[in-house]
N, C-alpha and C positions, 0 to 999 in steps of 0.2 A: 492800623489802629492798635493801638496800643493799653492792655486792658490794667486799671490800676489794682491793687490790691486791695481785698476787703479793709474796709476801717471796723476793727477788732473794738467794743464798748468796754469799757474800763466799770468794773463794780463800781458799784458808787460807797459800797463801806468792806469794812471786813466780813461782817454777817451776810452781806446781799449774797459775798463771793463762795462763802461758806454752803450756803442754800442752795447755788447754781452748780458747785460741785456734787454735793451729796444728789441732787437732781441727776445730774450725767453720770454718777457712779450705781443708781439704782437702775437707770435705764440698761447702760452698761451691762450690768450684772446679770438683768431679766432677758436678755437679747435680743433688746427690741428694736435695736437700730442693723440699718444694710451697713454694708462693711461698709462704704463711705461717710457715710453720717459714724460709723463709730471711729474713723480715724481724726474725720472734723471734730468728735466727742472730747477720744483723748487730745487732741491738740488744745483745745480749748481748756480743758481739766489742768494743762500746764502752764498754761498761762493764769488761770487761776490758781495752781499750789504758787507761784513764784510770787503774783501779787498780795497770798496770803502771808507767804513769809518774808517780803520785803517790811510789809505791815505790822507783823510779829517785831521784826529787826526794829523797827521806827521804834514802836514800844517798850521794848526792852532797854535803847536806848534811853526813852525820857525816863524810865524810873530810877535807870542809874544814874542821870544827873541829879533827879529829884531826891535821891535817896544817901548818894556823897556817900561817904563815910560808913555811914548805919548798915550797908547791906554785909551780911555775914555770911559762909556757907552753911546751908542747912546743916543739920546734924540730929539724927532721930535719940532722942531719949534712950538712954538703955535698957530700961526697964520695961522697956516697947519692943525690941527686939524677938 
């Protein structure tokens, strides 16, 4: 018998993924998990950074089309320096 692979739950936004991160990084940090659950943590936490920044990427993209032309690179004032 042949055993399949967990089906891994896809966030449903960027924020959910955001919240389930910060979630596994406080536990993480407090050392509340046995070493197995913290390497199922981090596995998990990277699928999560990848799905945040695929989502980053998506956005990034729409403003540059939405934005054409108009976007410049920033430039700080000098008087702000």
């Amino acid at each position: 018998m042949s055993k399949k692979p967990a089906t891994v739950q896809s966030p449903a936004s960027f924020e959910e993924a955001m919240a389930e991160l910060q979630q596994l990084v406080t536990q993480m940090e407090a050392g509340e998990l046995a070493l197995e659950a913290s390497i199922a943590a981090y596995k998990r936490g990277s699928e999560l950074v990848k799905y945040c920044l695929a989502q980053l990427d998506k956005v990034d993209s729409q403003v540059k089309i939405l934005e054409g032309d108009m976007l410049k690179p920033f430039v700080a004032d000098e008087g702000q320096e």
